[in-house]
C-alpha positions as CSV (number, residue, x, y, z in Angstrom):
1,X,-0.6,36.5,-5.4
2,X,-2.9,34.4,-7.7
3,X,-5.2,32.1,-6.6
4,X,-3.7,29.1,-8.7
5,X,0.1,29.6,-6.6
6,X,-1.9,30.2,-3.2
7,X,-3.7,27.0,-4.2
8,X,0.2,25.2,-4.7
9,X,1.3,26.7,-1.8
10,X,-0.8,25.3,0.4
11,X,-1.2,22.0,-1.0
12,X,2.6,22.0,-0.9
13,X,2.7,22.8,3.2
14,X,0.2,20.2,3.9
15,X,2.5,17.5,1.8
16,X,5.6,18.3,3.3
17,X,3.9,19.3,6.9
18,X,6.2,22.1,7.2
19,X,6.5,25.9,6.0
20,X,10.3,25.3,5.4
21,X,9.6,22.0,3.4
22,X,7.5,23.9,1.4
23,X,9.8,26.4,1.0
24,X,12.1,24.3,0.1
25,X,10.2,22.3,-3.0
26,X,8.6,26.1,-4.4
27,X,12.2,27.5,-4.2
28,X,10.7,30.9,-2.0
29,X,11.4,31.6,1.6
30,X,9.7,30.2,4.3
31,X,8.7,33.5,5.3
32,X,6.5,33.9,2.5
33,X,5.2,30.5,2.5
34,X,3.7,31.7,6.2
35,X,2.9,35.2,5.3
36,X,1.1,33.8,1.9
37,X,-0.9,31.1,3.9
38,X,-2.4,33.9,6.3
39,X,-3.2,36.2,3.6
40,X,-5.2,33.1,1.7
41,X,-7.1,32.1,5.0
42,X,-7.7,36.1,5.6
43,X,-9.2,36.0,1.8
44,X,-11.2,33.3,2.4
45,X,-12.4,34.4,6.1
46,X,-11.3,30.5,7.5
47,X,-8.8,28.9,9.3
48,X,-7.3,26.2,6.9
49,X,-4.6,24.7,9.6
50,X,-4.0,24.6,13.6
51,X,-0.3,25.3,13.7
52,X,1.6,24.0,17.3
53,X,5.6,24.1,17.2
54,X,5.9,20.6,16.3
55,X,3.1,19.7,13.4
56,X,0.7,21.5,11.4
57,X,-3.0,19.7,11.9
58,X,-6.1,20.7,9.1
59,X,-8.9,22.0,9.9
60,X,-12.3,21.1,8.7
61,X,-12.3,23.5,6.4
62,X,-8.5,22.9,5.7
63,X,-9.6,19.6,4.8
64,X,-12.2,20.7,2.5
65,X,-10.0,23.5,0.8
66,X,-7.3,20.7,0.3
67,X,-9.5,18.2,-1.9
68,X,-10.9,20.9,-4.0
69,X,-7.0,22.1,-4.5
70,X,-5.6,18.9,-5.4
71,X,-8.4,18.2,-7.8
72,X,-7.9,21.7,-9.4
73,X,-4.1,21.2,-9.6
74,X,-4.4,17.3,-11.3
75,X,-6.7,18.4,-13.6
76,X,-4.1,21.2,-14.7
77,X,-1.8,18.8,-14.8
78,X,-3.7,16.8,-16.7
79,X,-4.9,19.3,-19.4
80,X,-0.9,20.0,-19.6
81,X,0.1,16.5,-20.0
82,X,-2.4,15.9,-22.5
83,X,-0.7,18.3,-25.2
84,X,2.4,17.8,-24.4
85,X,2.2,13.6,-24.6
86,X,0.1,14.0,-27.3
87,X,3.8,14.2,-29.0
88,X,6.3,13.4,-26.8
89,X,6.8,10.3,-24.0
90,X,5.1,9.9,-20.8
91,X,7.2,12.1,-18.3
92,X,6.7,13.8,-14.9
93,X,6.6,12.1,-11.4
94,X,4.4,9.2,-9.3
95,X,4.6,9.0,-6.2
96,X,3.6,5.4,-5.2
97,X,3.0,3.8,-1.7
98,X,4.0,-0.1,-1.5
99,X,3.4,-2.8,0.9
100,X,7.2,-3.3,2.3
101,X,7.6,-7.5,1.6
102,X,5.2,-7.7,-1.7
103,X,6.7,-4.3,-3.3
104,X,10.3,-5.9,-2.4
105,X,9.5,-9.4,-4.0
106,X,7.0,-8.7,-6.4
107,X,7.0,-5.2,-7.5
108,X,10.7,-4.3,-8.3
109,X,11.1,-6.3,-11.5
110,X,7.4,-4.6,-12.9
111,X,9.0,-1.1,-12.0
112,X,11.6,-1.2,-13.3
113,X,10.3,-2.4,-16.8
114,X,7.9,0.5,-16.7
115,X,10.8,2.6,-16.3
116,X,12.7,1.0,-19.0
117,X,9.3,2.1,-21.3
118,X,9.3,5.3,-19.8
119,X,12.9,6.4,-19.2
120,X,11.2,10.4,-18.7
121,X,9.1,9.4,-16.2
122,X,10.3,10.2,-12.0
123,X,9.2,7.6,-8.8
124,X,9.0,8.3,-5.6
125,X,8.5,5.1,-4.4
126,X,7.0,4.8,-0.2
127,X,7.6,0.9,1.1
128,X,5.9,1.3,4.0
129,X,3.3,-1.4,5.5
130,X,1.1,1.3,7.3
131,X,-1.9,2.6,5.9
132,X,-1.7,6.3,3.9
133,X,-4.1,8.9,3.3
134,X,-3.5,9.0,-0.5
135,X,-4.8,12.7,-0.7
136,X,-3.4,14.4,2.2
137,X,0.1,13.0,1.9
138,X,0.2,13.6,-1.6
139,X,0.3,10.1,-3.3
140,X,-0.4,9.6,-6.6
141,X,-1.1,5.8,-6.3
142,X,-0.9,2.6,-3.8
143,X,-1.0,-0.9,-4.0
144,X,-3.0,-2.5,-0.9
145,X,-3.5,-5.6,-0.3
146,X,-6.5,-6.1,1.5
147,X,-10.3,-6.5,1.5
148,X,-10.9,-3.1,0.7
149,X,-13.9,-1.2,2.7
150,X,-16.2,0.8,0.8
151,X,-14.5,4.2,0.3
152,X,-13.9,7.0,-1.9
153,X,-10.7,5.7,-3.7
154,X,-10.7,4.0,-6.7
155,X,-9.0,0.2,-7.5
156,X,-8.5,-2.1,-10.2
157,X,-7.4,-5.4,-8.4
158,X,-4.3,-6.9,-9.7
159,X,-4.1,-10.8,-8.1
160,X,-5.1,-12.9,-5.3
161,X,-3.5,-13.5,-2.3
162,X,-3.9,-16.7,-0.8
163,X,-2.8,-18.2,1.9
164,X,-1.5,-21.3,3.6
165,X,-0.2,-22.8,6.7
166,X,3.2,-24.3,6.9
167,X,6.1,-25.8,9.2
168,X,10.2,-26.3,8.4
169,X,10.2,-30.3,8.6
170,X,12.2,-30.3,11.5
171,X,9.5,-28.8,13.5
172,X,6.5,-31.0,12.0
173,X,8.8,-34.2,13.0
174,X,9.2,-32.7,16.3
175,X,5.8,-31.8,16.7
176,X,3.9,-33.6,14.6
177,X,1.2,-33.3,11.5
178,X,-1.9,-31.1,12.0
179,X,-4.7,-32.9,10.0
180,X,-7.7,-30.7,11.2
181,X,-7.7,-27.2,11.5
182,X,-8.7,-27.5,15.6
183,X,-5.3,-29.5,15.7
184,X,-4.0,-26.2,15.1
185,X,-4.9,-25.1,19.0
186,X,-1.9,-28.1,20.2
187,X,0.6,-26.5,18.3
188,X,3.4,-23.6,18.3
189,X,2.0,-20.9,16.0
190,X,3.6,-17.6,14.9
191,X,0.9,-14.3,13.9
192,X,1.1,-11.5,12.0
193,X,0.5,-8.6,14.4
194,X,-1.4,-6.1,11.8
195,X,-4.4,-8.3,11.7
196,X,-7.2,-7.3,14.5
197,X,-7.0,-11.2,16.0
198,X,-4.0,-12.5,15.5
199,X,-4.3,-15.5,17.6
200,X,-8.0,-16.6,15.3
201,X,-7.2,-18.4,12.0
202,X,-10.4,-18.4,9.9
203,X,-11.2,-20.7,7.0
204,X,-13.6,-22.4,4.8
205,X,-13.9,-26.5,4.5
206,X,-13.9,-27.8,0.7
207,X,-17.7,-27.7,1.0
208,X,-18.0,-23.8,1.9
209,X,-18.4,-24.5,5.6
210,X,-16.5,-21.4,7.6
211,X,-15.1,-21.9,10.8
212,X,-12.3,-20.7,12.9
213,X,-9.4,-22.0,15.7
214,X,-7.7,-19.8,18.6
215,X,-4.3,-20.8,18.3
216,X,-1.7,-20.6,20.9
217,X,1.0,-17.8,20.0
218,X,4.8,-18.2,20.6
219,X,5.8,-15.1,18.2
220,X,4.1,-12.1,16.8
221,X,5.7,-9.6,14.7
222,X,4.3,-7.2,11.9
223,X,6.6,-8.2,9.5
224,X,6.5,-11.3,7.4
225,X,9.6,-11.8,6.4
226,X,11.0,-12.1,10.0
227,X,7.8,-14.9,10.4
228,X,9.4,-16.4,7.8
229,X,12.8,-16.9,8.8
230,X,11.0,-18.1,12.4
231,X,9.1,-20.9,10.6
232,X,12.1,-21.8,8.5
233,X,14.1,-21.8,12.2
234,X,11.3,-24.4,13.7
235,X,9.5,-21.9,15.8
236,X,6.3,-22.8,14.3
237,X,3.4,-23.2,12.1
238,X,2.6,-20.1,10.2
239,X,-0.6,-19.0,8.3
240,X,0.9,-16.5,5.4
241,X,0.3,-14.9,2.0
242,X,1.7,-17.6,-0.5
243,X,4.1,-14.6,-2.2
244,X,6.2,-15.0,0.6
245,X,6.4,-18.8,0.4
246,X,7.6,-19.4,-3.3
247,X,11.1,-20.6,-2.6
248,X,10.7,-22.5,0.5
249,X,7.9,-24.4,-0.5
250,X,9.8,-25.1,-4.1
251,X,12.9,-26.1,-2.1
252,X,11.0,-27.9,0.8
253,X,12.8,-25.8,3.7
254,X,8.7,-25.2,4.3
255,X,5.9,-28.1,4.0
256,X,2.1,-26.9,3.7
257,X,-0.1,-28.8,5.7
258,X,-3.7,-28.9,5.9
259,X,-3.9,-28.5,2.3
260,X,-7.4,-29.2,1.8
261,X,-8.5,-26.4,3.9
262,X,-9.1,-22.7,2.2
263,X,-7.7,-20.5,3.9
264,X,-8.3,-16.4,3.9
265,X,-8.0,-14.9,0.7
266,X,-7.4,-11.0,0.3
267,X,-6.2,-9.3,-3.1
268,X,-3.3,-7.2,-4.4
269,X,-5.3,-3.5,-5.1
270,X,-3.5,-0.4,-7.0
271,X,-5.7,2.3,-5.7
272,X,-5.8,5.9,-6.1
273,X,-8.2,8.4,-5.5
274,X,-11.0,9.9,-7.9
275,X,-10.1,12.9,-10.5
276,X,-12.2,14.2,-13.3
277,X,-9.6,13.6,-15.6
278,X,-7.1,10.3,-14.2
279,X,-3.1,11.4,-15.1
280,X,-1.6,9.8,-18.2
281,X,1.2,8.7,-15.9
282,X,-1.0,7.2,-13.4
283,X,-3.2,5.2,-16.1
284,X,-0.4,4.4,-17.6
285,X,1.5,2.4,-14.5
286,X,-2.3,0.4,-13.4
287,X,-2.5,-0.9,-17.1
288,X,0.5,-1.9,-17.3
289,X,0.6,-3.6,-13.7
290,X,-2.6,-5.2,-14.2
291,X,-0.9,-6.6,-17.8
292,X,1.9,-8.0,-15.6
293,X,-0.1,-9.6,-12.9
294,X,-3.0,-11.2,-15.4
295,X,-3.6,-14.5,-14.8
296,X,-2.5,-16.9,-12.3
297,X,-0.2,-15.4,-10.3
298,X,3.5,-16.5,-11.0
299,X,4.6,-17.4,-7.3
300,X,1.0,-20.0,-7.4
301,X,2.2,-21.6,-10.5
C-alpha cells in the first residue's frame, strides 16, 4: 500500500473515530482499514492509536503523525484545486463548525448566498456551541466567538459582539430600574452557564474605569435563546450578546437599562488552522464572510 492511501486511511479513522466509519467513507472493508493501520504503525515502528471497544484515543505520536498527514493531504488538495479552478468553479467540500444561536440568526442568509455563487461547492455545516479541535475532527473552518487565546489557528475577525443588559417591562415595573451597575446585586438575574463566573458581570464606566457586581442568579442555562424567552417571560435582567436582542429591543418586548455602562465585548472569529498553501474553498468563504459582516454590524444599526 502507498504511503499517500496509508496517509488517507488513517486520517480518515481518526475523523470518523471508527474503523467501520472509515470503511465506510474509503468504500474498502473494515478489515482492511485495521489490517492497513497495523501494517503502517509496524512500518513506522510506533503506536499511532490506543484502541478500547468503545473509542479509539491518539497517541503522542498518533498526534504527531496526524498533523503532518493532514498538512500533506491539504496541500494535495490544494495543488489539485489549483489547476482544476484555474478553469472551472470553486467545488469540493467545507466542513464548518458554527456557534448554534449566531450561525441560526446570523449565518444562514451569508451561506446560502455563498452557495448561490458557488452552486459546485458541498457543506457540512456543525451548529454546535462546544469548543472543536479543528484538526483532529477534521474541520475545515469555525466561526468562534470569543477572546481568542493565543494559539496555533489562524483568524480573521468578522464583527463585534457587544453586549447589554435588559428586562421585559413587566418585570422592570415590578421590580424596578437599575441605575448603577451594584443595583444589579437587588435584582432577579438570568446567566449564561458557558462563562467561567456566571454570577460576575464585568464592565467598564464611560471613563475606562472597570469594575464588576456578583449578581444573584434565578436561571442559568447554556443556551441563549432559552435566556431569552426567560427575560421576555419576566424572569429577569439578562446580560447578552446584542445579536440575540435585535427584535425585542426594536419591538420593546425588551428595554436596555444601564445604557451608559460598557459592557464585555468579545468578537465573531472565522478560524482555521495553518497550511502552507490555504484551500481555494476555504479563502474563498472568510473573504466573502468578512465582505458580509464589514462595517457596523446590521443587528447594532
Amino acid at each position: 500500500m502507498d504511503r499517500f492511501a496509508e496517509m488517507q486511511m488513517f486520517v480518515r479513522v481518526v475523523e470518523t473515530g471508527s474503523f467501520s466509519g472509515a470503511a465506510e467513507r474509503l468504500q474498502v472493508a473494515k478489515s482492511a482499514v485495521s489490517r492497513r493501520l497495523a501494517e503502517l504503525e509496524s512500518r513506522l515502528g510506533a503506536q499511532l492509536l490506543h484502541r478500547t471497544t468503545r473509542r479509539l484515543n491518539l497517541t503522542d505520536s498518533g498526534r504527531a503523525f496526524l498533523e503532518q498527514a493532514q498538512r500533506i493531504l491539504a496541500d494535495l488538495d490544494e495543488a489539485e484545486a489549483a489547476v482544476a479552478q484555474a478553469h472551472s468553479a470553486l467545488k469540493g467540500r467545507l466542513r464548518v463548525a458554527l456557534p448554534l444561536s449566531f450561525g441560526l440568526l446570523h449565518l444562514t442568509e451569508p451561506i446560502k448566498a455563498f452557495m448561490a455563487l458557488h452552486p459546485e461547492v458541498e457543506f457540512d455545516l456543525d451548529f454546535n456551541d462546544r469548543q472543536i479541535d479543528l484538526l483532529q475532527e477534521g474541520f475545515d473552518l469555525a466561526i468562534r466567538i470569543a477572546n481568542l487565546p493565543d494559539s496555533s489557528l489562524i483568524a480573521r475577525r468578522l464583527a463585534p459582539i457587544r453586549h447589554i443588559v435588559s428586562a421585559s417591562p413587566e418585570y422592570l415595573q415590578e421590580h424596578g430600574v437599575p441605575l448603577l451597575p451594584h443595583d444589579l446585586s437587588q435584582h432577579v438575574c438570568l446567566a449564561y452557564s458557558n462563562l467561567a463566573n456566571p454570577g460576575i458581570w464585568h464592565y467598564r464606566t464611560q471613563d475606562g474605569a472597570p469594575g464588576s457586581v456578583q449578581v444573584p442568579i434565578k436561571l442559568k442555562a447554556n443556551n441563549g435563546d432559552f435566556l431569552c424567552q426567560a427575560a421576555l417571560a419576566g424572569h429577569g435582567l439578562i446580560l447578552h450578546p446584542t445579536f440575540y436582542l435585535r427584535e425585542a429591543l426594536r419591538s420593546g418586548a425588551l428595554v436596555p437599562v444601564l445604557t451608559d455602562i460598557v459592557w464585555p465585548e468579545l468578537n465573531a472569529y472565522a478560524v482555521y488552522p495553518p497550511t502552507r498553501h490555504l484551500s481555494s474553498r476555504v479563502r474563498a468563504l472568510v473573504d466573502f464572510l468578512a465582505q458580509r459582516f464589514a462595517g457596523e454590524p446590521e443587528w447594532d444599526r
